[in-house]
C-alpha positions as CSV (number, residue, x, y, z in Angstrom):
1,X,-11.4,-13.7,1.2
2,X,-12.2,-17.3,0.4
3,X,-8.4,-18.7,2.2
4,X,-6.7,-15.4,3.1
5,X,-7.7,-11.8,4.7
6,X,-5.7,-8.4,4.7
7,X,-5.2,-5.8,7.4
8,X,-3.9,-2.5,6.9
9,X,-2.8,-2.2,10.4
10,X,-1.7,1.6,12.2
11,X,0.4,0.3,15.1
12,X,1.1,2.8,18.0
13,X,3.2,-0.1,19.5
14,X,6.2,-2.4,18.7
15,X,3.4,-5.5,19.3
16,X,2.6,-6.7,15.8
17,X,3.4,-10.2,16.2
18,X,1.1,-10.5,19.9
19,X,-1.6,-9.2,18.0
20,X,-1.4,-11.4,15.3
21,X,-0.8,-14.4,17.0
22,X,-4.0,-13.4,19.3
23,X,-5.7,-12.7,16.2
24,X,-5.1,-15.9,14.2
25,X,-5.2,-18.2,17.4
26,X,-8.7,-17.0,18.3
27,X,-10.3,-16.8,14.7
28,X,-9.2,-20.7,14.7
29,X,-10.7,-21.5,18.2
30,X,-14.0,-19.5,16.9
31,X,-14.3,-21.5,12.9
32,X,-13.0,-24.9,14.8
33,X,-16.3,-24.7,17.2
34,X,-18.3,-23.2,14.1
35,X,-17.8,-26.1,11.8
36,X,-17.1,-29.4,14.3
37,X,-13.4,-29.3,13.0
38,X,-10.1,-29.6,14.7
39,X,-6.5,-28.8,14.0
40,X,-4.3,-25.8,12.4
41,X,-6.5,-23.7,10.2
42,X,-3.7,-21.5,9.1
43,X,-1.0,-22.5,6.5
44,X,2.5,-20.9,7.5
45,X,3.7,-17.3,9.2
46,X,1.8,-14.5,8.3
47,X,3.6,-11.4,6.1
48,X,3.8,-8.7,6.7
49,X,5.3,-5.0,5.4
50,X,6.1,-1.5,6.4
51,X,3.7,1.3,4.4
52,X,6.2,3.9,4.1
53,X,5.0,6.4,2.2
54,X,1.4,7.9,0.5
55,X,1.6,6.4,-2.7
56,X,2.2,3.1,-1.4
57,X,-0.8,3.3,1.0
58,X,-3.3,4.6,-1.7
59,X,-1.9,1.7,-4.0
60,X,-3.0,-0.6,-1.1
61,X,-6.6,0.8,-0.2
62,X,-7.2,-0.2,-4.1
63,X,-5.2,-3.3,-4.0
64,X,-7.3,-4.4,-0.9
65,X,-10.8,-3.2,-1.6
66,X,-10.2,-4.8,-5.4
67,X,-9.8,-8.2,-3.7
68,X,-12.8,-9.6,-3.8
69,X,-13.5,-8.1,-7.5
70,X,-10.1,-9.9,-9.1
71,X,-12.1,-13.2,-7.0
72,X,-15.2,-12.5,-8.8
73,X,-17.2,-12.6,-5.6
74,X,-18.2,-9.0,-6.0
75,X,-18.5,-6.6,-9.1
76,X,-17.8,-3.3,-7.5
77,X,-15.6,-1.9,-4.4
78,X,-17.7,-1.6,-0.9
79,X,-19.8,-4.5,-2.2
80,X,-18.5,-7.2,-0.7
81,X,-19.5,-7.6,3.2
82,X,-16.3,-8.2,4.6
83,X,-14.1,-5.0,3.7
84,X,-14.2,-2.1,5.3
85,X,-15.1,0.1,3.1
86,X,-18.9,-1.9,2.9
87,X,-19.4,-0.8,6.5
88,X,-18.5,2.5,5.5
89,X,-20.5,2.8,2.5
90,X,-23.7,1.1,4.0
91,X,-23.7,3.8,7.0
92,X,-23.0,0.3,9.1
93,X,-22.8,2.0,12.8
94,X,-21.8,-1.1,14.1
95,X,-17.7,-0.4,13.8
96,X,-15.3,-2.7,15.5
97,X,-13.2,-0.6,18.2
98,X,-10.1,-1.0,16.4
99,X,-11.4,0.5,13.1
100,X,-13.3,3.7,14.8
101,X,-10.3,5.9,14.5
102,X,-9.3,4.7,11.3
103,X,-8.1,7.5,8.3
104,X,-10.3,5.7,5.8
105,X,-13.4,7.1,7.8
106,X,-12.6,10.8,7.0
107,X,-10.8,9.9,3.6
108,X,-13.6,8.6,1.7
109,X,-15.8,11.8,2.3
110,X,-12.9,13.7,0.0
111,X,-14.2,14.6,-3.8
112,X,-12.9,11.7,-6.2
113,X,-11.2,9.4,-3.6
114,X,-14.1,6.8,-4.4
115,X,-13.3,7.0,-8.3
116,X,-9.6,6.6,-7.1
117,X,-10.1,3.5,-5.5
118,X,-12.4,2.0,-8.6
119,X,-9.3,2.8,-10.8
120,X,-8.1,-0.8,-11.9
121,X,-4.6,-1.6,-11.0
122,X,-2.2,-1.7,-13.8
123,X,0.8,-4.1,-14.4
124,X,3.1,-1.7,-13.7
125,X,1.2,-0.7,-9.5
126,X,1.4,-4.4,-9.1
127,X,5.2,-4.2,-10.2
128,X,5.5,-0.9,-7.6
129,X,3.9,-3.1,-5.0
130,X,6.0,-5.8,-5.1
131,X,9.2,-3.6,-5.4
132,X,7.9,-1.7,-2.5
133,X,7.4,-5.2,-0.3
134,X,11.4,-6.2,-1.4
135,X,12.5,-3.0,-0.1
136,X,14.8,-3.4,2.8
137,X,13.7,-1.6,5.9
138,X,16.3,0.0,8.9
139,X,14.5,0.9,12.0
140,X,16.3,3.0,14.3
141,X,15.0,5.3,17.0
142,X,11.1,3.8,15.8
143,X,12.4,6.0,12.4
144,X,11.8,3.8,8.9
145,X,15.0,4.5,6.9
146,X,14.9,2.6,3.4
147,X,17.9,1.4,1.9
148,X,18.3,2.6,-1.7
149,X,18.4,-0.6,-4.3
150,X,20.5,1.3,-6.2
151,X,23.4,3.6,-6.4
152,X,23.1,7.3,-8.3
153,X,25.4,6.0,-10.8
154,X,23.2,3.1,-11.3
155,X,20.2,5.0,-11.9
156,X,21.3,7.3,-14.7
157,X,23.9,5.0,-16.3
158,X,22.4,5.5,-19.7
159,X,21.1,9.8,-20.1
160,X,21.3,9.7,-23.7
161,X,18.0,8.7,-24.0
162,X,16.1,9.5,-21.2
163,X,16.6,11.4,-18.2
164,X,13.1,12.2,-16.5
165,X,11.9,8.1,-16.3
166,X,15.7,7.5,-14.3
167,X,15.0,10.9,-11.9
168,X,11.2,9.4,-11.2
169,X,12.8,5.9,-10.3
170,X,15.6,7.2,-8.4
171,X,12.4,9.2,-6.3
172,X,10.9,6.5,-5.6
173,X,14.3,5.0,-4.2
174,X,14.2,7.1,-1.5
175,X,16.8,10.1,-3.2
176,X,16.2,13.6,-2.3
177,X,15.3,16.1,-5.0
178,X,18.5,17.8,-3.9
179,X,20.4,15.1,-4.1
180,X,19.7,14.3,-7.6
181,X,19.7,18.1,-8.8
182,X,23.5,17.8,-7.4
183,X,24.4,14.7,-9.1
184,X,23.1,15.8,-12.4
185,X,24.0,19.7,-12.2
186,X,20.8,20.8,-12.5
187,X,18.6,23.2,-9.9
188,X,16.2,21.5,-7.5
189,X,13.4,23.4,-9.3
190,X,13.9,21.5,-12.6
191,X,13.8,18.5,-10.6
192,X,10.3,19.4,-9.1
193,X,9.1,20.5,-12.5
194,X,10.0,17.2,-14.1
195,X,8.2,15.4,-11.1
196,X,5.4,17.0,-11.1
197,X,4.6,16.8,-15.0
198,X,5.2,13.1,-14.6
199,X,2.7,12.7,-12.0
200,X,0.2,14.7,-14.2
201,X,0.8,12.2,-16.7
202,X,0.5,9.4,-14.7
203,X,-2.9,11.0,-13.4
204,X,-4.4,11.5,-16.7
205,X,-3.5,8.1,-18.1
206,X,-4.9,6.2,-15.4
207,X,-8.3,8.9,-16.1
């Protein structure tokens, strides 16, 4: 983009922060030389977030790709030169080595995935987004274990007026379908059900 980039990065080792600091340091030595300049070119500590689960990556590969559409430097996705996606889409041979094995290669030859990623975000993705870059991370043993935000109790405090909206969020908050079906007496089955109609909703309202 104009003053920022984003990388969706597959790491294979614990060197995020080498790379990065390669990455920046010699982008800077390169646009420096380019344009007779001198000094920092980057403003602060780059962020950065764990991708923990499929629904949170797909959100992404739309969030990054839409970029330079929200900017108004490009009016539709693999238009803009500089996203991956372009290369892709243009039948651009010419892939940097770190990109040859990446999953958006195979992904984009799947029925419907480009109409996916054209889908405009809503308020409430960019709310999941953001929740899903608060959430706090334990690493043990290379595992990703997310802390829950909330407790069971705090998820269905109030059931007299809904029930399936609390069962989706407590999902998403890293709960087992067992372990809900427990809390709430019910069978795991009627948990599935419920979480599968919701994401049929969700599916044809964002159709």
């Amino acid at each position: 983009m104009d003053n920022h980039y984003h990388l969706l990065v597959e790491l294979t080792q614990e060197n995020l922060s080498l790379f990065m600091r390669q990455l920046n340091s010699n982008y800077a030595i390169y646009f420096n030389k380019k344009y007779s300049r001198s000094g920092h070119l980057w403003q602060g500590r780059y962020k950065s977030y764990y991708v923990y689960d499929e629904n949170y990556l797909f959100m992404l590969y739309r969030y990054i790709e839409q970029n330079p559409i929200k900017a108004k430097i490009s009016k539709v996705i693999g238009e803009y030169e500089f996203t991956f996606l372009a290369t892709l889409l243009n039948n651009n041979l010419d892939i940097i080595d770190c990109a040859k094995r990446s999953q958006l290669k195979n992904l984009i030859q799947e029925d419907g995935i480009l109409e996916h990623f054209e889908l405009t975000l809503s308020e409430n993705d960019f709310v999941r987004i953001q929740q899903a870059q608060k959430r706090e991370i334990n690493i043990k043993e290379h595992e990703l274990k997310l802390s829950k935000t909330k407790t069971l109790d705090e998820h269905f405090e109030d059931l007299e007026n809904e029930r399936n909206i609390p069962i989706i969020n407590a999902i998403d908050d890293g709960y087992t379908q067992a372990s809900i079906a427990k809390y709430l007496s019910m069978s795991t089955s009627s948990i599935s059900k419920i979480i599968r109609k919701y994401k049929l909703i969700n599916t044809d309202t964002n159709k």
